[in-house]
Structures are given as C-alpha cells and as structure tokens.
C-alpha positions as CSV (number, residue, x, y, z in Angstrom):
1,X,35.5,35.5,53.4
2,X,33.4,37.5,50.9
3,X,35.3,36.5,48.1
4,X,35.5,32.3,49.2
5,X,32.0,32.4,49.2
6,X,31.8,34.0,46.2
7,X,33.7,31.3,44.9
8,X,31.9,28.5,46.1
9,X,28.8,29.7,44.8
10,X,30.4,29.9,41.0
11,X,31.6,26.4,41.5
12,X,28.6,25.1,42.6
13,X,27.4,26.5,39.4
14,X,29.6,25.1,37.3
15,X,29.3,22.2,39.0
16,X,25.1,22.2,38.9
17,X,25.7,22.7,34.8
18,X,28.1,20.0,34.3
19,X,26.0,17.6,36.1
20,X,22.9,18.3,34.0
21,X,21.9,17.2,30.6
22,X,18.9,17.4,28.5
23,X,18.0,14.5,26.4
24,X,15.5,15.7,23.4
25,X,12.4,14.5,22.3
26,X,12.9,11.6,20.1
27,X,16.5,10.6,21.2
28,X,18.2,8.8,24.0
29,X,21.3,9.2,25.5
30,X,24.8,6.8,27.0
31,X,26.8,8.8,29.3
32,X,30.7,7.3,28.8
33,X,32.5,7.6,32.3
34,X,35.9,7.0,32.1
35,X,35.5,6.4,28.1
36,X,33.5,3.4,29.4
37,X,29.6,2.9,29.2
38,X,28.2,3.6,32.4
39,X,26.2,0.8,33.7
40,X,24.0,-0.4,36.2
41,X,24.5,-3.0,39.1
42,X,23.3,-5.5,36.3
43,X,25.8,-4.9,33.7
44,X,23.4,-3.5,31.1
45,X,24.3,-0.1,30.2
46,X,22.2,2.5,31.5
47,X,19.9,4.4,28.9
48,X,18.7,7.6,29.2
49,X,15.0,8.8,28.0
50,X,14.0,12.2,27.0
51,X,14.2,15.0,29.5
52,X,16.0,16.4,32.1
53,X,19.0,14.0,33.6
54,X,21.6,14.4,35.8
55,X,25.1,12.7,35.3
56,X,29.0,12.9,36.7
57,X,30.4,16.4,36.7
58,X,33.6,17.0,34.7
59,X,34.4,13.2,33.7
60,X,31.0,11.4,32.5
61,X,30.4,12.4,28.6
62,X,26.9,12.3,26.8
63,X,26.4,10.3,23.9
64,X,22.5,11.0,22.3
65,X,21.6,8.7,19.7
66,X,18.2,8.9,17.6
67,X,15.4,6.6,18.8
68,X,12.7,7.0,16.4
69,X,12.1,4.7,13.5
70,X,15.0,5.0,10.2
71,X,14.0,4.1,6.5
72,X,17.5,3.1,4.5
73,X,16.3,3.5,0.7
74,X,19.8,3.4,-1.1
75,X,20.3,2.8,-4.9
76,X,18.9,-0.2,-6.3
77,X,21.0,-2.7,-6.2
78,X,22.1,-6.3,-8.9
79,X,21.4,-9.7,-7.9
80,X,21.7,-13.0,-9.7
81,X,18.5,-15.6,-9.7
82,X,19.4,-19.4,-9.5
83,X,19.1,-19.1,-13.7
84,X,21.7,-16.5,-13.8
85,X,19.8,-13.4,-14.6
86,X,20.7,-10.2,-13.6
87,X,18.0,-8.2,-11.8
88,X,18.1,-4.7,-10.8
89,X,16.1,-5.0,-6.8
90,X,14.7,-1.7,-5.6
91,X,14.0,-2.0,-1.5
92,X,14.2,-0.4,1.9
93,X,14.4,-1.1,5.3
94,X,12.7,0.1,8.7
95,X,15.1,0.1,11.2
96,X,16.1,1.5,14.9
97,X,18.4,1.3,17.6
98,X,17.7,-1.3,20.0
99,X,20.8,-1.9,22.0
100,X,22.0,1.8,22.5
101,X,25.5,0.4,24.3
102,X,26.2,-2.2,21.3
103,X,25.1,0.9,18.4
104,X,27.8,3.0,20.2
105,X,30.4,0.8,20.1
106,X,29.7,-1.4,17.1
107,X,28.7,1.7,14.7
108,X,30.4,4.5,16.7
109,X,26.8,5.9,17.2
110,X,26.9,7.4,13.7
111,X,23.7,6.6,11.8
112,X,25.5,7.2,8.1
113,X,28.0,4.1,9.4
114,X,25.3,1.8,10.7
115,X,23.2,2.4,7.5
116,X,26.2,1.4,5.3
117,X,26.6,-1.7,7.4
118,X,22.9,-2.6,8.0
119,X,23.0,-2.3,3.6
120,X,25.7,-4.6,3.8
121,X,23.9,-7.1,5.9
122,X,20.6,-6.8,3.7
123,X,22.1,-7.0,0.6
124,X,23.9,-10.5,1.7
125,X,20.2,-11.8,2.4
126,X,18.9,-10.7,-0.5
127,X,21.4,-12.1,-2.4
128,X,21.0,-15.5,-0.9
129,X,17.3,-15.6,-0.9
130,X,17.0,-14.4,-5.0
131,X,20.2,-16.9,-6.0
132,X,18.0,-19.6,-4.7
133,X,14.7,-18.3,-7.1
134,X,14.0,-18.1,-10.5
135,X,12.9,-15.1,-12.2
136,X,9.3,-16.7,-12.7
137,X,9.4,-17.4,-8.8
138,X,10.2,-14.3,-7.8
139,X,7.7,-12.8,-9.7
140,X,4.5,-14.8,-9.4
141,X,3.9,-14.6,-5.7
142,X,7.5,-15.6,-3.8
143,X,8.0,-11.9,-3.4
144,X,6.6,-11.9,0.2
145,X,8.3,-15.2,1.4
146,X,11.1,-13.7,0.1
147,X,10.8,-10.5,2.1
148,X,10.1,-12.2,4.7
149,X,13.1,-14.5,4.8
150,X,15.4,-11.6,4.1
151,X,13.6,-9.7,7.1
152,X,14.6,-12.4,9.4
153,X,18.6,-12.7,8.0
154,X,18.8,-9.0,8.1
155,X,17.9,-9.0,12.2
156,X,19.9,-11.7,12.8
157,X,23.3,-10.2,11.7
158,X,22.4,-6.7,12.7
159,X,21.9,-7.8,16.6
160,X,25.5,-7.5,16.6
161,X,25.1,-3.7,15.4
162,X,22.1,-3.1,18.0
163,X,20.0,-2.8,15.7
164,X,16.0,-4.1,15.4
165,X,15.3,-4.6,11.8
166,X,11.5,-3.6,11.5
167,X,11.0,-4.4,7.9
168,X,12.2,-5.4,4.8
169,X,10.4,-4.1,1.6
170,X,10.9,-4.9,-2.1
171,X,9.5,-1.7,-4.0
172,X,10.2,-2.8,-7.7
173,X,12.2,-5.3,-9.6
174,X,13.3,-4.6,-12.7
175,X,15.7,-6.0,-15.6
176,X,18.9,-4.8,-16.8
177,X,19.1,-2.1,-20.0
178,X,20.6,-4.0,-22.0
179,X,18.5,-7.4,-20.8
180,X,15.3,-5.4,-21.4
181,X,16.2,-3.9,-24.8
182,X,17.2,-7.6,-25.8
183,X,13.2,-9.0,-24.5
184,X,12.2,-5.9,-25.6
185,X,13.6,-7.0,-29.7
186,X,12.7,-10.3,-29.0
187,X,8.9,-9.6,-28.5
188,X,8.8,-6.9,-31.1
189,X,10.0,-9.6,-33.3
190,X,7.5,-12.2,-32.0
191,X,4.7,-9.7,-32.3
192,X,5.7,-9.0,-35.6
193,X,5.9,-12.1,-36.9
194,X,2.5,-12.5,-35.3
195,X,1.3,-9.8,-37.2
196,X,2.5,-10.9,-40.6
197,X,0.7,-14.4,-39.6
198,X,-2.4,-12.2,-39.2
199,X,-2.2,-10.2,-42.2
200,X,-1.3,-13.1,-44.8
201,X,-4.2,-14.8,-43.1
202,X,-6.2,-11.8,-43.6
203,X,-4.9,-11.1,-47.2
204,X,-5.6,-14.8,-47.8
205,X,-9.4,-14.6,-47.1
206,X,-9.5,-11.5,-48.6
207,X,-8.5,-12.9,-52.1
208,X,-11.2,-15.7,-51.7
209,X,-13.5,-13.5,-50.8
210,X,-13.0,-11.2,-54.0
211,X,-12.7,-14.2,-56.4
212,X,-16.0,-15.5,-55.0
213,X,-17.2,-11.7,-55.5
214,X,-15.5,-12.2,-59.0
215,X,-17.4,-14.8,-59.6
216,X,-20.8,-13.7,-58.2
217,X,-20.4,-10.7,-60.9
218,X,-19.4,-12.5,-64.1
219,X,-22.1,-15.1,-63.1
220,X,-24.5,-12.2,-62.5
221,X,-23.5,-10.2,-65.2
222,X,-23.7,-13.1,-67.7
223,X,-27.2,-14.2,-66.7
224,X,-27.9,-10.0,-67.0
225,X,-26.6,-10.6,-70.6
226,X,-28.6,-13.5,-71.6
227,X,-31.8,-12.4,-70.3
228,X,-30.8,-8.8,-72.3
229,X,-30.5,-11.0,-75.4
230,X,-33.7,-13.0,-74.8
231,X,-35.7,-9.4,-74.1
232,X,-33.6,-8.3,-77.4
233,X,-34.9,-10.9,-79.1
234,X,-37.9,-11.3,-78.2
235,X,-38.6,-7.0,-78.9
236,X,-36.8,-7.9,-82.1
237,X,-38.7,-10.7,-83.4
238,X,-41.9,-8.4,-82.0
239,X,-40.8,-5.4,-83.8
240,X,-40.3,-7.8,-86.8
241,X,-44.0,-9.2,-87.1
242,X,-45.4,-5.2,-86.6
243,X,-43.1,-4.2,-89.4
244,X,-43.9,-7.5,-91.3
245,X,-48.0,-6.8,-90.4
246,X,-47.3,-3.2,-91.5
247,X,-45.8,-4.1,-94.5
248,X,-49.0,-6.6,-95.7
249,X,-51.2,-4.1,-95.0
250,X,-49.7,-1.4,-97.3
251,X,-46.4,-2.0,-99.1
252,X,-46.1,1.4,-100.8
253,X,-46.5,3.2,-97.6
254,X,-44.5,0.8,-95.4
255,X,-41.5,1.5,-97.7
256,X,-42.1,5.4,-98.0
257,X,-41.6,5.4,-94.4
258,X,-38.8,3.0,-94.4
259,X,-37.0,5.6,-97.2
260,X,-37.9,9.0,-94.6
261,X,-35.8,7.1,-91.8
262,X,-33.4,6.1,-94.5
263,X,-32.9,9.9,-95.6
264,X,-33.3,10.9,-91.4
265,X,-30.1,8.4,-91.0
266,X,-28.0,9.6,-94.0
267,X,-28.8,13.5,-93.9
268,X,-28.0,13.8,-90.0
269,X,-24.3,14.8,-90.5
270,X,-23.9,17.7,-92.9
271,X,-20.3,16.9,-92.9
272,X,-20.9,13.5,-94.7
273,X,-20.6,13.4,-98.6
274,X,-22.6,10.8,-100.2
275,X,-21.9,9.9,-104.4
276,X,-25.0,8.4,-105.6
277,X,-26.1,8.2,-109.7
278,X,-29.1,10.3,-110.1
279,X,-31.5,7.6,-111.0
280,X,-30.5,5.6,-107.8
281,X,-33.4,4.0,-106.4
282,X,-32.2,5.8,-103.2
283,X,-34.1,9.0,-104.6
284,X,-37.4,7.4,-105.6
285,X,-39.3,9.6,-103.4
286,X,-37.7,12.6,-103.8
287,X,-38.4,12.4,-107.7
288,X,-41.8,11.9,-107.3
289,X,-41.9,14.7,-104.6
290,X,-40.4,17.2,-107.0
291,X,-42.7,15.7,-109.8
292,X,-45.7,16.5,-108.0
C-alpha cells in the first residue's frame, strides 16, 4: 500500500511536469498534438503568450517561435533598370511572425528558412519595381514610391509564410565596379577636356595681355627715349652756348682748359702708349709750362 502510493505520487509528478511549459519573454508558442496544430473550437490554431501554460501530458509537443520584431540585411543584391543598367541595391526588411500556425508549417518555424524565403519574395519586388525605372528615376525622388510599392508586394506574397512585412528600406544604391570605373574615365576625361578649354582660354588672354604689356613698354620706353634725347639736346645745345660764351670771353684760357681735360682724358690709363712728334700742337702747354 506504501509503495502504490508512493507510486502515484511520482506519476503525478511526472505527470504535473509534462503538462507544464514555460513560454519566454519575447516568444510564443504552438503545442502539435498528434503532429497536428492544436486548435480551438474556431479552427484557428491556438497561440500561446509568454508565461506559464499548461498542455497535454506525454503526446502534445511545444513549438516556441520568436515574436519580437526581425531585421533581414543580406548582401546587396543586382537589379536591372528599364534602360538596362546594372545596379548594385543595398536594403532590409522589418519583419515578424504574424500567423504562428502558417510560419510553422510554411517555414518549419526556422527563422534562417523564412528569411531566405522572405529575401526571395523581396528581391522579386524589387526587381519589378526597378525594371520599370530608369536610373534618373530612381534616383531623383522615386526611391520612396518605390519602397513603398515593394513594401506592399513583399506582404502580399509572404502572407502565405505568416509573415507581416513591417518595412521595406533601401539603404544605398550604387553602380557596378566596372560601370563606375567606366563613368568614372568618362568624367575624368570630360573634366579634363574642360580643363584644357580653361587653360588655352587662360593662356589665350594671357598672351594678349603681355603683348598689350609689350606694347605699353616699347611705347613707354620710346617716349622715355625721345624725351631723353630732347633733355640731351637741349643740355647739349645749353652746354654749347656756355662753352661758345666762354670761349668769346677769353679764347686763350678757354682752350688751356679745353687741353687740361684733353691731357685728364689721355693720361688716365698708364697702360696706354701714345706716339706723338715732339712739336705736336698736342704739347703746347706743356712747353710753355716747362719754359716758364
């Protein structure tokens, strides 16, 4: 008798444990009965929130799936415009589980398989919405309708997955390598020749503004020469009427001094050799010097 009781208490155990399952925060659970969903009078599968929960001993299984908010940011991905560019599309999405029955059997409740074919399902949108826009669409200010389109294909299809499709986001758009290092020569190219424009233009203005320089200074520099010549002239003809004036006034004296510049002029360089006759007229002064 001791030992039955004994035994019903440890089954009532076991059986208190197997009927009891904990759901965490941030999750849900499906309990599978029979491998089947269990549902209620309704037909909608019953869904369990966080806590403490009770279920079938020994044949009901518990399925927890995660019920907070997902982001899927995969690689970038390559679509084709309506011109036939390539285009390398960065985006994510916002997703979670809205129909835990139709996650569980559509996506085996495995968040790495849903992701792959939520992707799937984006992508497709994407595609069709940028196949029907040209580059310079998609990049003036389409970006949001186009979001926005792709949003509403991507929770269309992934209904099926019970999945809600929160959001669909297009972080950065950007061209191919090798379509970029082609722009990329082409503008160089076009800058370039730009540039050359500039600097012939430049080296253009730059020669008329030294031959009107040019001509500035041989203009000024002949007017600089004719004045010097009149000045010249004019100290010349000057110098000429005080020499002349000097020369009426005493004759004798104007040429004795006109002979001391001449020997001044001649006798500067003791280098120079001179060959003069002895009576020259040169030495007219210096006889009478050594006369007196």
């Amino acid at each position: 008798m001791k030992n039955f009781s004994l035994v019903l208490l440890l089954a009532a155990v076991v059986l208190s444990f197997s009927s009891v399952f904990v759901v965490p925060e941030g999750q849900k659970a499906i309990v599978m009965l029979f491998s089947k969903v269990q549902k209620d009078d309704s037909g909608e599968a019953i869904v369990y929130n966080p806590g403490l929960q009770f279920k079938v001993p020994f044949f009901s299984q518990v399925r927890r799936i995660d019920a907070r908010i997902q982001t899927l940011d995969g690689a970038p991905d390559r679509f084709v415009t309506s011109e036939k560019k390539d285009l390398i599309v960065d985006s994510f999405v916002k997703w979670r589980v809205s129909d835990f029955s139709a996650f569980y059997l559509r996506a085996r409740g495995d968040k790495q398989y849903a992701e792959a074919l939520l992707k799937q399902k984006v992508n497709n949108g994407l595609r069709t919405n940028f196949g029907s826009r040209t580059i310079r669409e998609i990049v003036s200010g389409e970006r949001s309708e186009l979001m926005e389109e792709a949003l509403v294909q991507a929770s269309e299809s992934a209904q099926e997955l019970g999945i809600e499709v929160l959001d669909v986001r297009v972080k950065q758009i950007n061209l191919p390598s090798e379509v970029s290092d082609s722009i990329y020569k082409r503008m160089r190219a076009e800058r370039k020749a730009v540039a050359n424009e500039h600097r012939s233009e430049g080296n253009e203005k730059a020669e008329t503004i030294r031959a009107e320089v040019d001509r500035r200074v041989t203009v000024m520099l002949a007017d600089a020469e004719r004045n010097a010549r009149t000045v010249r002239g004019a100290g010349d003809a000057k110098a000429a009427a005080i020499y002349a004036d000097a020369y009426n006034k005493d004759a004798e004296f104007f040429s004795f001094v006109r002979s001391l510049e001449a020997y001044k002029k001649t006798f500067k360089d003791k280098q120079d050799v001179m060959v003069l006759s002895p009576d020259s007229d040169f030495f007219r002064y210096m006889k009478g010097a050594a006369v007196q």
